[in-house]
C-alpha positions as a printed NumPy array, in Angstrom:
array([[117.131,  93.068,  93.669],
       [120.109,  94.893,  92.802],
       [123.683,  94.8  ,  94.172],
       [123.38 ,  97.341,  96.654],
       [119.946,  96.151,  98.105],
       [121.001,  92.74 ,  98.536],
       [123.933,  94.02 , 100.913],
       [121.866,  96.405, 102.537],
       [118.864,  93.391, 103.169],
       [121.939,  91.303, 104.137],
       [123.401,  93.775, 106.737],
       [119.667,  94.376, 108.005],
       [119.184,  90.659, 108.745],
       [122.492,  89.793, 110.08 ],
       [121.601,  93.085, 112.542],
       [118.275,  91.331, 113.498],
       [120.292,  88.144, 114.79 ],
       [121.345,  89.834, 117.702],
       [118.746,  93.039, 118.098],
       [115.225,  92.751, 118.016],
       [113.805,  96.011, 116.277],
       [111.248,  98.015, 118.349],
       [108.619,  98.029, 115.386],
       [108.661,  94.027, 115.963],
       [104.946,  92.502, 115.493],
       [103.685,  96.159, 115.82 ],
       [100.871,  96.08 , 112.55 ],
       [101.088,  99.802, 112.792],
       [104.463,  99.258, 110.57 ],
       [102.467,  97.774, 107.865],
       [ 99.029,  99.286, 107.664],
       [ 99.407, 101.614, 104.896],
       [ 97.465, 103.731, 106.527],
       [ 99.22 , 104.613, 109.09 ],
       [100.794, 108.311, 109.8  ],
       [103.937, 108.03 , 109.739],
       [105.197, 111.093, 112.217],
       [102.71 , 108.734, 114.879],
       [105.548, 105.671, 114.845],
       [108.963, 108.091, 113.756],
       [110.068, 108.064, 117.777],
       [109.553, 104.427, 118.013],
       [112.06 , 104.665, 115.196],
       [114.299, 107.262, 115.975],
       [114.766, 105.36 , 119.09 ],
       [115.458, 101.901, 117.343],
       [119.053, 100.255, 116.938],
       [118.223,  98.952, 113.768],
       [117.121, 102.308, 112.575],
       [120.531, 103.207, 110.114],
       [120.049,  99.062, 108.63 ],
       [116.553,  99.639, 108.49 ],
       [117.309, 103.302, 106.685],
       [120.376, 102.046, 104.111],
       [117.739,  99.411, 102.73 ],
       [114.984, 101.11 , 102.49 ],
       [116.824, 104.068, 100.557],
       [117.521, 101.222,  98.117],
       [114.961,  98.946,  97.933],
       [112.292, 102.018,  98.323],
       [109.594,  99.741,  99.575],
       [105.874, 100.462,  98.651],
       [104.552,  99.506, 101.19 ],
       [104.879,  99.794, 104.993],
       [106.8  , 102.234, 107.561],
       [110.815, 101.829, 107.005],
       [113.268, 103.47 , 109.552],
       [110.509, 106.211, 110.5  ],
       [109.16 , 107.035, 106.482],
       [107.283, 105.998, 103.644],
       [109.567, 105.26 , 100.611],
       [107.26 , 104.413,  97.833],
       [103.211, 105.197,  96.974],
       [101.161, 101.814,  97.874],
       [ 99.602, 100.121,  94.777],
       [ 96.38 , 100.714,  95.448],
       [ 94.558, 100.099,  91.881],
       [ 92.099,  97.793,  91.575],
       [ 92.505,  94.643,  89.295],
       [ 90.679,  94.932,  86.351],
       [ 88.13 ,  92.635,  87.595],
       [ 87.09 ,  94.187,  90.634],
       [ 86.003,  96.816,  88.683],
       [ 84.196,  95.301,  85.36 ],
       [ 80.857,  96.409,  85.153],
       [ 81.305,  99.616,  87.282],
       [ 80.863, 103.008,  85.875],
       [ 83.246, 105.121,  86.261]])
């Protein structure tokens, strides 16, 4: 991680010491397949939402919902061998 992603993860977890965010053990966050617009209010509506916002603009996650938007494309290749001795 660079500089400014380490003090944006930092300010993001010393935020979550005293606020629980509202996307808290909600799997909709991390299914990658997801909509985002269908979880933005939960976000918009969030205290963490600028922490959550400043380190995802840095970190630009792959995967996951972060402060309301997706900030990278999912890796969704295959390792080559799932797909030896497929045709293509």
């Amino acid at each position: 991680m660079r500089g400014p992603t380490v003090a944006a993860l930092e300010a993001l977890k010393v935020a979550m010491e005293t606020t629980t965010p509202l996307c808290l053990n909600d799997d909709r966050f991390i299914d990658d397949n997801t909509n985002p617009d269908h979880v933005r209010e939960l976000c918009d509506l969030c205290p963490l939402r600028h922490a959550c916002r400043a380190f995802a603009a840095t970190e630009r996650p792959t995967g996951g919902i972060w402060a309301g938007q997706r900030w990278g494309t999912p890796n969704t290749k295959k390792r080559p061998s799932e797909t030896e001795g497929t045709t293509p």
